[in-house]
N, CA, C and O atoms as CSV, one atom per row, in Angstrom:
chain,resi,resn,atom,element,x,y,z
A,1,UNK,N,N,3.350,47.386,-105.719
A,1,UNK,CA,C,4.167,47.107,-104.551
A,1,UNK,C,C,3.239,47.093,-103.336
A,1,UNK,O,O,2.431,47.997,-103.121
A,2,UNK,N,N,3.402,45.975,-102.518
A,2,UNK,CA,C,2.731,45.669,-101.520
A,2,UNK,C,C,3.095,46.737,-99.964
A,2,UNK,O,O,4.206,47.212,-100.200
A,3,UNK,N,N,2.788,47.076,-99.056
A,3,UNK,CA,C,2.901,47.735,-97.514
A,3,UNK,C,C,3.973,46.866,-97.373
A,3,UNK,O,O,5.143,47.235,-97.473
A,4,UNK,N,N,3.492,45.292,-97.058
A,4,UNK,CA,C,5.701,44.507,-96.652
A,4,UNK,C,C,6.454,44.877,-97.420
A,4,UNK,O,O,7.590,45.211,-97.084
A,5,UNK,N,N,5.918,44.930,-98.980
A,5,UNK,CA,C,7.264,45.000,-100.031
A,5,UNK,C,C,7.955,46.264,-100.057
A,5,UNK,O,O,9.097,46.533,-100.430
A,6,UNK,N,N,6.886,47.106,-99.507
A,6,UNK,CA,C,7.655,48.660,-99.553
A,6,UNK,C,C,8.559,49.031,-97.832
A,6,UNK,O,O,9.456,49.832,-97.568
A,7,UNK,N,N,8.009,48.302,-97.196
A,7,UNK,CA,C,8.380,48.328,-95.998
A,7,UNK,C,C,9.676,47.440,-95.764
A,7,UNK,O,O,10.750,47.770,-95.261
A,8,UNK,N,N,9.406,46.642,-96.100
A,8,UNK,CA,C,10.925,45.679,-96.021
A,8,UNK,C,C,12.516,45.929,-97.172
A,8,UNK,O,O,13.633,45.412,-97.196
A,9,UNK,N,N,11.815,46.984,-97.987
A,9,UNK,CA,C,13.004,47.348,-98.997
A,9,UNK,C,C,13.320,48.278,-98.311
A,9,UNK,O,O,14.525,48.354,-98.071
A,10,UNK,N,N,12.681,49.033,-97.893
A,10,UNK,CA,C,12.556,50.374,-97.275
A,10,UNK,C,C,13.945,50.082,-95.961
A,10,UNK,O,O,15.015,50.686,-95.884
A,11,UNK,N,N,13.468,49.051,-95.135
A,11,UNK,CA,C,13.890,48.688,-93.647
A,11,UNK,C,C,14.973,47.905,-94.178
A,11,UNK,O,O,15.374,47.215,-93.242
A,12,UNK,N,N,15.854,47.594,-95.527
A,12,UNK,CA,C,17.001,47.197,-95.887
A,12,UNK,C,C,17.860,48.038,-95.846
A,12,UNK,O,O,18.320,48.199,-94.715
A,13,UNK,N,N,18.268,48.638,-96.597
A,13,UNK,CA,C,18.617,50.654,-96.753
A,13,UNK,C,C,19.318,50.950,-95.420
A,13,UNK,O,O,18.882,50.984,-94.269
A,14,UNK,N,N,20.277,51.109,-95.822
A,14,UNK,CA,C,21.431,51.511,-94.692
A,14,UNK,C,C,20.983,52.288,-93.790
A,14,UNK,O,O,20.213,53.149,-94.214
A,15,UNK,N,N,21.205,52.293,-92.611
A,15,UNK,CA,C,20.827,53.567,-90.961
A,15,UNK,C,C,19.046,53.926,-91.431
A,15,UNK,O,O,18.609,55.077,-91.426
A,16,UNK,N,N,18.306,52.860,-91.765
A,16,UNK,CA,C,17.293,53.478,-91.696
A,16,UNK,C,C,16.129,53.728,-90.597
A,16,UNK,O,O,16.589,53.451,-89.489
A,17,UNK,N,N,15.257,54.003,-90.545
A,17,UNK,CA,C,14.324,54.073,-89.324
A,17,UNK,C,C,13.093,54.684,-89.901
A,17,UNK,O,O,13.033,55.697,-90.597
A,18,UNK,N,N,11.833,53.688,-89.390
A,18,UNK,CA,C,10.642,53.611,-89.631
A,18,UNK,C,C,9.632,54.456,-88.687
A,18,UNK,O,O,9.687,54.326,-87.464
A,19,UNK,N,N,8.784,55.254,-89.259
A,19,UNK,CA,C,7.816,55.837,-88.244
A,19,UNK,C,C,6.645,55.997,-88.884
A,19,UNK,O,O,6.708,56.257,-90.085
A,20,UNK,N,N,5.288,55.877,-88.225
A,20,UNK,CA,C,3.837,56.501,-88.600
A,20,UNK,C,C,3.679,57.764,-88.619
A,20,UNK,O,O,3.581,58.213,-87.477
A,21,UNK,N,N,3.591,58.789,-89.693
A,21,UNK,CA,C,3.228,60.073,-88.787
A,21,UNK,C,C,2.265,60.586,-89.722
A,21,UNK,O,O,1.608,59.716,-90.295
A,22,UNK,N,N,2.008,61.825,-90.032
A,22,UNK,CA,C,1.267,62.576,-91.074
A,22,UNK,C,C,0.214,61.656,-91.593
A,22,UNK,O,O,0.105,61.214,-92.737
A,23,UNK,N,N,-0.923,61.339,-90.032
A,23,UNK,CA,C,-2.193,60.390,-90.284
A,23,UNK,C,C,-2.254,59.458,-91.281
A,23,UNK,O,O,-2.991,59.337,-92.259
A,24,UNK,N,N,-0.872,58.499,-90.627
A,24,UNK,CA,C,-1.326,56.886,-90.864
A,24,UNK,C,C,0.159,56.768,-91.788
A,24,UNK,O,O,0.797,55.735,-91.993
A,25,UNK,N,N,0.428,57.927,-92.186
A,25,UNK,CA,C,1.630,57.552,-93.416
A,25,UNK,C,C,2.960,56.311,-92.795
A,25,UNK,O,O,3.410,55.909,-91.722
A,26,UNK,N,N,3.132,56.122,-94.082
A,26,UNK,CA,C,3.872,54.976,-93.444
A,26,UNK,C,C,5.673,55.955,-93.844
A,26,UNK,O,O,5.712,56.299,-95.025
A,27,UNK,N,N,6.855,56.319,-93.095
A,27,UNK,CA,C,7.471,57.113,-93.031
A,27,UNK,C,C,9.117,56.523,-92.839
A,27,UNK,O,O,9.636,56.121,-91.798
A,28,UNK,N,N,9.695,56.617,-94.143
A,28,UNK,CA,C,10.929,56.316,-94.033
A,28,UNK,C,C,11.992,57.350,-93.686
A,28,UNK,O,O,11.702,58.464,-94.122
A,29,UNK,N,N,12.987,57.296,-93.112
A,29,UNK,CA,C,13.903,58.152,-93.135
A,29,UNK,C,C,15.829,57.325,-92.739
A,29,UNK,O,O,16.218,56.177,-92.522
A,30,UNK,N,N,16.407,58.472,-92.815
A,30,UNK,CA,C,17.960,57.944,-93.068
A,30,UNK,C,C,18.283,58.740,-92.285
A,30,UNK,O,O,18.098,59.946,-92.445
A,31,UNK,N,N,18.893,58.167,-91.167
A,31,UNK,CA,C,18.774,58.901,-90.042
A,31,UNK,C,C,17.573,60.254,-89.690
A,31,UNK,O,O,16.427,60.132,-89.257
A,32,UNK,N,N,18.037,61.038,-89.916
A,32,UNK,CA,C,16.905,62.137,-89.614
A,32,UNK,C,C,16.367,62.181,-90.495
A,32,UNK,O,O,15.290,61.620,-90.296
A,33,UNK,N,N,16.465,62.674,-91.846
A,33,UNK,CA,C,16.123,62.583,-93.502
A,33,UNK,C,C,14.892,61.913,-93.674
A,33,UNK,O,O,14.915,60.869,-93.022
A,34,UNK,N,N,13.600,62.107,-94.406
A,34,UNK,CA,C,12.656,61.425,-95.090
A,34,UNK,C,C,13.135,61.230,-96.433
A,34,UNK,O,O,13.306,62.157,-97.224
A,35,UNK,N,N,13.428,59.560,-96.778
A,35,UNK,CA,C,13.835,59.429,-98.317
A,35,UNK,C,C,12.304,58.966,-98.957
A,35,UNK,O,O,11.907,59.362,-100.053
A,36,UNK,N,N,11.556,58.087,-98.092
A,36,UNK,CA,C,10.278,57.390,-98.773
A,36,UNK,C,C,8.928,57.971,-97.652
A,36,UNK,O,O,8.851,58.185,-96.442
A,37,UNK,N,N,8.123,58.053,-98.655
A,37,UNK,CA,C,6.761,58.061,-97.893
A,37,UNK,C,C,5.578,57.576,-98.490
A,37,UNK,O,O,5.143,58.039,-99.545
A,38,UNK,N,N,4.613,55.941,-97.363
A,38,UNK,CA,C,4.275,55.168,-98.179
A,38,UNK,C,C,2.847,55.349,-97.847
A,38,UNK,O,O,2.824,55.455,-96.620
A,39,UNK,N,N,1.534,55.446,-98.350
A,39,UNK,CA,C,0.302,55.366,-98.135
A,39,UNK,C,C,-0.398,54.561,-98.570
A,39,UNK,O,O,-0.532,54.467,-99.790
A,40,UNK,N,N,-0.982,53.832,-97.804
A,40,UNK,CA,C,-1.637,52.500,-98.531
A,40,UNK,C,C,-3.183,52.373,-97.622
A,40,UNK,O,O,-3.555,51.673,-96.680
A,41,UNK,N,N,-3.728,53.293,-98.344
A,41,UNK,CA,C,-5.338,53.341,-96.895
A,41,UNK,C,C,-6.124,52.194,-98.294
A,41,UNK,O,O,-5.829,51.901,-99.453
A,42,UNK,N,N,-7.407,51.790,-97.161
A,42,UNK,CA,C,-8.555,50.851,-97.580
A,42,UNK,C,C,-8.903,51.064,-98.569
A,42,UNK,O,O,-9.592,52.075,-98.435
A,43,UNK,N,N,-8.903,50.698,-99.867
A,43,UNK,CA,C,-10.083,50.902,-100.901
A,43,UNK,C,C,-9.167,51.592,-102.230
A,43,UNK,O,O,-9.366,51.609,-103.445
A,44,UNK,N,N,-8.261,52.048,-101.503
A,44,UNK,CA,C,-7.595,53.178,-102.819
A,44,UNK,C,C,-5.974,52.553,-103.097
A,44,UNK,O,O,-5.288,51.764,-102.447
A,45,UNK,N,N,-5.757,53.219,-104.231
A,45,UNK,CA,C,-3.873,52.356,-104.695
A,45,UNK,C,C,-3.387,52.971,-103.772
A,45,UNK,O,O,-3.727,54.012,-103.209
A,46,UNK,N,N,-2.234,52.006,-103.574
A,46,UNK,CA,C,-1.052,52.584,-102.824
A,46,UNK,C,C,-0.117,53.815,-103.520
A,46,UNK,O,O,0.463,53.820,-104.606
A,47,UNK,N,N,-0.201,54.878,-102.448
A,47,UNK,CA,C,0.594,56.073,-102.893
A,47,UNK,C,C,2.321,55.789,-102.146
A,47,UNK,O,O,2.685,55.507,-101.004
A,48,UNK,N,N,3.182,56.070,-103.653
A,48,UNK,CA,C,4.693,55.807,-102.970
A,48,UNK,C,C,5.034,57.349,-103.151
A,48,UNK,O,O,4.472,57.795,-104.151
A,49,UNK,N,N,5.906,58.424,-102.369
A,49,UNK,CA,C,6.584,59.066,-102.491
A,49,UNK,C,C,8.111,58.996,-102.307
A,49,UNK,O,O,8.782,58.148,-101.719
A,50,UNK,N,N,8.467,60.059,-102.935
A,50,UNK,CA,C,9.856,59.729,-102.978
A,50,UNK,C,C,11.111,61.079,-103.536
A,50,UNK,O,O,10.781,62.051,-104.216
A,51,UNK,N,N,11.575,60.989,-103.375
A,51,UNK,CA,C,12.708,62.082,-103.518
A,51,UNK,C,C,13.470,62.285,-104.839
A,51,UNK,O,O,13.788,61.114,-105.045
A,52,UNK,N,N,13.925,62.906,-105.766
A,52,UNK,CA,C,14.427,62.281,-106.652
A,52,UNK,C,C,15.413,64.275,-107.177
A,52,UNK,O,O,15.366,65.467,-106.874
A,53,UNK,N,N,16.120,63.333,-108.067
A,53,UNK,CA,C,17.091,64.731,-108.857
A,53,UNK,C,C,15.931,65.713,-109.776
A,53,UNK,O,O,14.912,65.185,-110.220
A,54,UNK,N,N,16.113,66.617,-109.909
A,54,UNK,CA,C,15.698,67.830,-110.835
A,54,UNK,C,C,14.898,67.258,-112.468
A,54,UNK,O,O,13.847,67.505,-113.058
A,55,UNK,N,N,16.147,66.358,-112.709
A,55,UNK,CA,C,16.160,66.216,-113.991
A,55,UNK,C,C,14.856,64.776,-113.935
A,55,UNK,O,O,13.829,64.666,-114.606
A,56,UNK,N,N,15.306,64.033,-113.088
A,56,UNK,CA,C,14.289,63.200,-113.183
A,56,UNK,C,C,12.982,63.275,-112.500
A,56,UNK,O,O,12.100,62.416,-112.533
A,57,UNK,N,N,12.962,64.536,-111.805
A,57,UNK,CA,C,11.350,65.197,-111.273
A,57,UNK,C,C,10.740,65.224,-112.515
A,57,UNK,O,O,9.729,64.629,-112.886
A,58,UNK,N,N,11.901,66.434,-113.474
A,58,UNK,CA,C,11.198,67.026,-114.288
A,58,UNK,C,C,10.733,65.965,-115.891
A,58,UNK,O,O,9.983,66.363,-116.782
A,59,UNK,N,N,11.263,64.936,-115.861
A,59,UNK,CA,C,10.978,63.896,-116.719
A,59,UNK,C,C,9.601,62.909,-116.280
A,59,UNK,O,O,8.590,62.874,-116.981
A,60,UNK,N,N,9.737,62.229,-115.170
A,60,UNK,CA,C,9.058,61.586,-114.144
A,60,UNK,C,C,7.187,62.382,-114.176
A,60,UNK,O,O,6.357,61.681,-114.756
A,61,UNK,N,N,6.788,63.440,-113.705
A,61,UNK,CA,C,6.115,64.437,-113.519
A,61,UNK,C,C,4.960,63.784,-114.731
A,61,UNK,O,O,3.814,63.395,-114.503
A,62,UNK,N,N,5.579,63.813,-115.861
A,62,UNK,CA,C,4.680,64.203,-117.074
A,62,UNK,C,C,4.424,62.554,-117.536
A,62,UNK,O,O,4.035,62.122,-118.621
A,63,UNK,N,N,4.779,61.848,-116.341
A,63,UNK,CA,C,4.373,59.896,-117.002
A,63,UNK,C,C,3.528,59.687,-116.390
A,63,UNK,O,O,3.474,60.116,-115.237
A,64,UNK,N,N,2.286,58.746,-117.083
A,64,UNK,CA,C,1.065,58.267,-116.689
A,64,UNK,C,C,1.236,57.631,-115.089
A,64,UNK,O,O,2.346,57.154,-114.856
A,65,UNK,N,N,0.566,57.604,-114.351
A,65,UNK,CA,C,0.860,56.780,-112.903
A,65,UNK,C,C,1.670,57.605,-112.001
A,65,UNK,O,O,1.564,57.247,-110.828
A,66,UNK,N,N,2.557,58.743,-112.228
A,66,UNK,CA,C,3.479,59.501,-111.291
A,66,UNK,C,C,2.576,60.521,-111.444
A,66,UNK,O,O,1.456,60.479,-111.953
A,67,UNK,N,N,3.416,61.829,-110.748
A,67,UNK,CA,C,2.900,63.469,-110.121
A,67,UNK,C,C,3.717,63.734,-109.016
A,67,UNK,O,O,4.200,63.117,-108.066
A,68,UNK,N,N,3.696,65.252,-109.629
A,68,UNK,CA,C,4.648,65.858,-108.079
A,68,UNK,C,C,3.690,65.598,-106.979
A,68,UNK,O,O,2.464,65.645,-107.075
A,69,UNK,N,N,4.476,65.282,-105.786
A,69,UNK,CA,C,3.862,64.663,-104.910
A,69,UNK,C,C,3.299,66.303,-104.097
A,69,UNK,O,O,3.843,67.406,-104.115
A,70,UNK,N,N,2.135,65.886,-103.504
A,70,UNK,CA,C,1.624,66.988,-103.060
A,70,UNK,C,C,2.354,67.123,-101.631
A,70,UNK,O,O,2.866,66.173,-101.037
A,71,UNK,N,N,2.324,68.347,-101.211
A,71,UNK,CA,C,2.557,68.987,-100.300
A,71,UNK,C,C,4.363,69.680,-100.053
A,71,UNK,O,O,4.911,70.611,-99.462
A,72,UNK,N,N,4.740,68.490,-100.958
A,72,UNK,CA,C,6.026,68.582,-101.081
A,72,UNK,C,C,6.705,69.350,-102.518
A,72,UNK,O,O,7.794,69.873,-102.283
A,73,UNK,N,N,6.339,69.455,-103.601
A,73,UNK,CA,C,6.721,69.709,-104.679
A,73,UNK,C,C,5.532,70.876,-105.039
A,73,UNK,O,O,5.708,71.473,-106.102
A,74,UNK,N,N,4.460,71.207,-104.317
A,74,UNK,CA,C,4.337,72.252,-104.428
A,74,UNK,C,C,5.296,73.762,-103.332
A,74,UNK,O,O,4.924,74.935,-103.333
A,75,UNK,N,N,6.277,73.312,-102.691
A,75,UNK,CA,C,7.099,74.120,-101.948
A,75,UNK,C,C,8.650,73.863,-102.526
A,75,UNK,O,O,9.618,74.232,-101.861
A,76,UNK,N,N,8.762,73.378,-103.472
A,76,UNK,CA,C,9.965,73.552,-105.014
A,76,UNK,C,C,10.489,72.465,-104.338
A,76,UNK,O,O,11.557,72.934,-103.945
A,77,UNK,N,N,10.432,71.013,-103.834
A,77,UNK,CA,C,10.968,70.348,-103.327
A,77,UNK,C,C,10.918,69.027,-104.859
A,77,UNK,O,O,9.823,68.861,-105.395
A,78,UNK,N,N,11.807,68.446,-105.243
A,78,UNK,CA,C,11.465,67.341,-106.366
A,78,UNK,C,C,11.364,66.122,-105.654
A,78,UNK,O,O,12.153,65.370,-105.082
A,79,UNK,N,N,10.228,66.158,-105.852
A,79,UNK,CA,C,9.324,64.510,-104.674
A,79,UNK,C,C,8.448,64.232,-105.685
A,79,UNK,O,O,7.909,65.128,-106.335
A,80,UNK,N,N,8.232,62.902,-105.899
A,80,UNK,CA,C,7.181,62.318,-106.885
A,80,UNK,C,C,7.169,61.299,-106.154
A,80,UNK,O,O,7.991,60.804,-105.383
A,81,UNK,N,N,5.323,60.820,-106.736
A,81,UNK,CA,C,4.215,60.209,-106.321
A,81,UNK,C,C,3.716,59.240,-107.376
A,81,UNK,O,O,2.931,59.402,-108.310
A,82,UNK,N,N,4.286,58.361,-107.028
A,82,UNK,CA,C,3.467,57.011,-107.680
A,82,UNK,C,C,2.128,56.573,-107.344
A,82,UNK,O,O,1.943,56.221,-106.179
A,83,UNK,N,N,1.239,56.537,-108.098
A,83,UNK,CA,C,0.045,56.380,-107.493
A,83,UNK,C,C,-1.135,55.341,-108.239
A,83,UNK,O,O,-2.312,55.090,-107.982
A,84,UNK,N,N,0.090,54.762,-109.579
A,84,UNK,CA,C,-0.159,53.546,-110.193
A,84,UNK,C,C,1.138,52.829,-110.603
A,84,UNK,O,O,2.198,53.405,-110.363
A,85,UNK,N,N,1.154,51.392,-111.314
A,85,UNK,CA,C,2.165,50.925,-112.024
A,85,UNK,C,C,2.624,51.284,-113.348
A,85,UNK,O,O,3.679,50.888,-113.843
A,86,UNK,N,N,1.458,52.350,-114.112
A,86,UNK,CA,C,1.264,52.410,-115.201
A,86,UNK,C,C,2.819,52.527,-115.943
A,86,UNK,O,O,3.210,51.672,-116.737
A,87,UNK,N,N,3.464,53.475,-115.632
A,87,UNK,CA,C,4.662,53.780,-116.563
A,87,UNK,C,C,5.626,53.261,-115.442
A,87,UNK,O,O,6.783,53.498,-115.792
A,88,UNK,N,N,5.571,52.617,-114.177
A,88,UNK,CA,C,6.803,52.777,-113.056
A,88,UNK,C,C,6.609,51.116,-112.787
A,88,UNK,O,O,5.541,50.922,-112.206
A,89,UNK,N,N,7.142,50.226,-112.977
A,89,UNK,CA,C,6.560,48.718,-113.045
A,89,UNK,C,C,7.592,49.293,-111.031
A,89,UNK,O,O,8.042,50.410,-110.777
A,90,UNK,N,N,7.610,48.274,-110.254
A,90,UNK,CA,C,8.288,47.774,-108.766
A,90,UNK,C,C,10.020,47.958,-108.576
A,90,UNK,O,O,10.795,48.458,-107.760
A,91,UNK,N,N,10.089,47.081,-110.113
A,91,UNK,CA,C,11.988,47.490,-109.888
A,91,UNK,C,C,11.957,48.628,-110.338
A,91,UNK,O,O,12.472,49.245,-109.406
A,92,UNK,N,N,11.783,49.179,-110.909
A,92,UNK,CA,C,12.267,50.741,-111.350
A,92,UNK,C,C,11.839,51.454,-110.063
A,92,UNK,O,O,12.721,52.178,-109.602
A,93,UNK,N,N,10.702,51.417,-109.383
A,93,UNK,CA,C,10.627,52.206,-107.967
A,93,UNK,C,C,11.437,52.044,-107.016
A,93,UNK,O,O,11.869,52.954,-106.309
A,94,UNK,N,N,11.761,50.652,-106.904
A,94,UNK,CA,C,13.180,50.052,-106.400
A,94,UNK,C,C,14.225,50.724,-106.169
A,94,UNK,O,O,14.850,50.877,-105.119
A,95,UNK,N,N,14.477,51.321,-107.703
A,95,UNK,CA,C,15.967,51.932,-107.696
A,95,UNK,C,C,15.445,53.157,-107.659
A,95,UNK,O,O,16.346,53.782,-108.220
A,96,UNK,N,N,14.903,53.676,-107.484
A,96,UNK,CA,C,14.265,55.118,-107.095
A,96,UNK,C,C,14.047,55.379,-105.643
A,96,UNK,O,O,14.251,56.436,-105.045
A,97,UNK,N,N,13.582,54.205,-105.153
A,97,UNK,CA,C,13.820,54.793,-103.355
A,97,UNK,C,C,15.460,54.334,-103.261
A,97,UNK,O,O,16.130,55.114,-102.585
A,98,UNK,N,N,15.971,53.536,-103.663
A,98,UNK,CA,C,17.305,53.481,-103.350
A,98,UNK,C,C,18.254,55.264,-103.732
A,98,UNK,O,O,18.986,55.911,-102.984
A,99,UNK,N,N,17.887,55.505,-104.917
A,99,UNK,CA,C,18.421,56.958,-104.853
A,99,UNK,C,C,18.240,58.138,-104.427
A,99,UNK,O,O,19.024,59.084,-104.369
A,100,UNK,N,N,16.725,58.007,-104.006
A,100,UNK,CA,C,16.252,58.977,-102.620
A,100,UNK,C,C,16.883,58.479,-101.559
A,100,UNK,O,O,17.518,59.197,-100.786
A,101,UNK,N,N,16.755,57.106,-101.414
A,101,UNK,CA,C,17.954,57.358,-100.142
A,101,UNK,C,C,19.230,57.861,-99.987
A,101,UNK,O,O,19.564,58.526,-99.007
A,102,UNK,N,N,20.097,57.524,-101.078
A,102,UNK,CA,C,21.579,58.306,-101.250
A,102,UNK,C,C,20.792,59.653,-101.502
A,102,UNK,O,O,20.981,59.980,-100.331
A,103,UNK,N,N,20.378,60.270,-101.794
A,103,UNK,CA,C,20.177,61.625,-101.971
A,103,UNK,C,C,19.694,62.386,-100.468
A,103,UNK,O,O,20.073,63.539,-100.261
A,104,UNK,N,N,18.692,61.541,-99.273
A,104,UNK,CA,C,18.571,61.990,-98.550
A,104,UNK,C,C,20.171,62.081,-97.590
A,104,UNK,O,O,20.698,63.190,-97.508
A,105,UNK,N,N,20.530,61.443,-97.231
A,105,UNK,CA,C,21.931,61.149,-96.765
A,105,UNK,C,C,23.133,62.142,-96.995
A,105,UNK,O,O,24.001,62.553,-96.224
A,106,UNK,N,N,22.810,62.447,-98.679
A,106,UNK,CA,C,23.829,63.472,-98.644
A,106,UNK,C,C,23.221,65.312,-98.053
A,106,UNK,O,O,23.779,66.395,-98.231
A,107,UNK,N,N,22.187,65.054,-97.494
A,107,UNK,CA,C,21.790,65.930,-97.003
A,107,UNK,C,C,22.198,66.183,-95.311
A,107,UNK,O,O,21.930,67.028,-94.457
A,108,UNK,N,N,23.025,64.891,-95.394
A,108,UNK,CA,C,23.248,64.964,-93.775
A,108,UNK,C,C,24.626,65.442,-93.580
A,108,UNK,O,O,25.391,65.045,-94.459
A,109,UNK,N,N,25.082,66.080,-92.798
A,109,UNK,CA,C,26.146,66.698,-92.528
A,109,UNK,C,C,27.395,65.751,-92.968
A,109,UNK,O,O,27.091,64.572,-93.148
A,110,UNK,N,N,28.667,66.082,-93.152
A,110,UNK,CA,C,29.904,65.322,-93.509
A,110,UNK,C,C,30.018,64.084,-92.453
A,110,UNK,O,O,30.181,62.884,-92.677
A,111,UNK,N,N,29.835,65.004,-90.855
A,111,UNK,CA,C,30.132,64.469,-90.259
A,111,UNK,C,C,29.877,63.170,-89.734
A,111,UNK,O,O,30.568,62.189,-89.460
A,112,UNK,N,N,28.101,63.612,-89.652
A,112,UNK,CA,C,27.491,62.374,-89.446
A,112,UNK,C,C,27.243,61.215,-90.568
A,112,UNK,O,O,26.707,60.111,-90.465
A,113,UNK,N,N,27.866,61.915,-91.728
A,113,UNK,CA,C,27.686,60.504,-92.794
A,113,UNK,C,C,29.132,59.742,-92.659
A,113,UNK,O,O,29.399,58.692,-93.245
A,114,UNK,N,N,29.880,60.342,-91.921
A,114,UNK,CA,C,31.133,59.195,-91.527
A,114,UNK,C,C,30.674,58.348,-90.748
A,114,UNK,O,O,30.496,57.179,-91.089
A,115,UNK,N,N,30.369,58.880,-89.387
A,115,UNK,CA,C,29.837,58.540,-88.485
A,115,UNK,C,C,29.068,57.379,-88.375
A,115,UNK,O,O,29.159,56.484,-87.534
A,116,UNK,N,N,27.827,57.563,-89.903
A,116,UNK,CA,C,27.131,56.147,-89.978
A,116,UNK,C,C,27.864,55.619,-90.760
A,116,UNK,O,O,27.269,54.571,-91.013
A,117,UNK,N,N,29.174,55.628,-91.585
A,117,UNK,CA,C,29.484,54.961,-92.853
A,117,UNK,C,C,28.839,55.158,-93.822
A,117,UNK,O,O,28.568,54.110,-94.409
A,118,UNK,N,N,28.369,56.239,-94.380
A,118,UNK,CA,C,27.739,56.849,-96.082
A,118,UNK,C,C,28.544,57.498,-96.439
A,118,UNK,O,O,28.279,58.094,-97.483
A,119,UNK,N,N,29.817,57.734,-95.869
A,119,UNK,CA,C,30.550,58.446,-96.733
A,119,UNK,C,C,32.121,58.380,-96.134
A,119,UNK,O,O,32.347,58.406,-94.924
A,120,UNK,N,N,32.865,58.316,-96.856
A,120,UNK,CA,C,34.947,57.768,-96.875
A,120,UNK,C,C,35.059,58.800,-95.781
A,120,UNK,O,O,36.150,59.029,-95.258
């Protein structure tokens, strides 16, 4: 997955909003929420992070090309790090930032997920 391709799926995704922060990272979030976080420096693969359920941390973790993502999943958080295609081909990451995004979202209060429309 390319910087546009991750950036423009990314910038599809309901109430989202884009920022640089944590030197150079490329930084998705849902409203306040970080669902994606994209690194793509000179010379090296692009690193995708991402948010995900328990069950599929704990499946995810142990496939060639993923890893708990550092900084985050060493503080019990389930975030994984793509850091090849090997076992994760583009659409399957696809639907993986799409469910970090519903997953970040439901982290947002009742209120404000009416508010944006994420929730009846």
């Amino acid at each position: 997955m390319t910087l546009d391709d991750f950036n423009s799926y990314c910038a599809a995704l309901p109430h989202t909003r884009y920022v640089v922060q944590w030197r150079g990272a490329h930084v998705w979030k849902v409203d306040t929420k970080v669902f994606a976080i994209g690194r793509f420096d000179a010379g090296e693969a692009e690193r995708i992070t991402f948010k995900c359920s328990w069950m599929s941390y704990d499946i995810l973790k142990e496939q060639p090309g993923l890893r708990p993502a550092p900084h985050l999943a060493s503080r019990g958080m389930p975030w994984i790090q793509r850091v090849s295609d090997e076992s994760m081909d583009d659409a399957a990451l696809r639907d993986y930032l799409t469910e970090s995004h519903r997953l970040a979202a439901a982290t947002l209060s009742r209120k404000r997920q009416r508010e944006l429309g994420l929730h009846p």
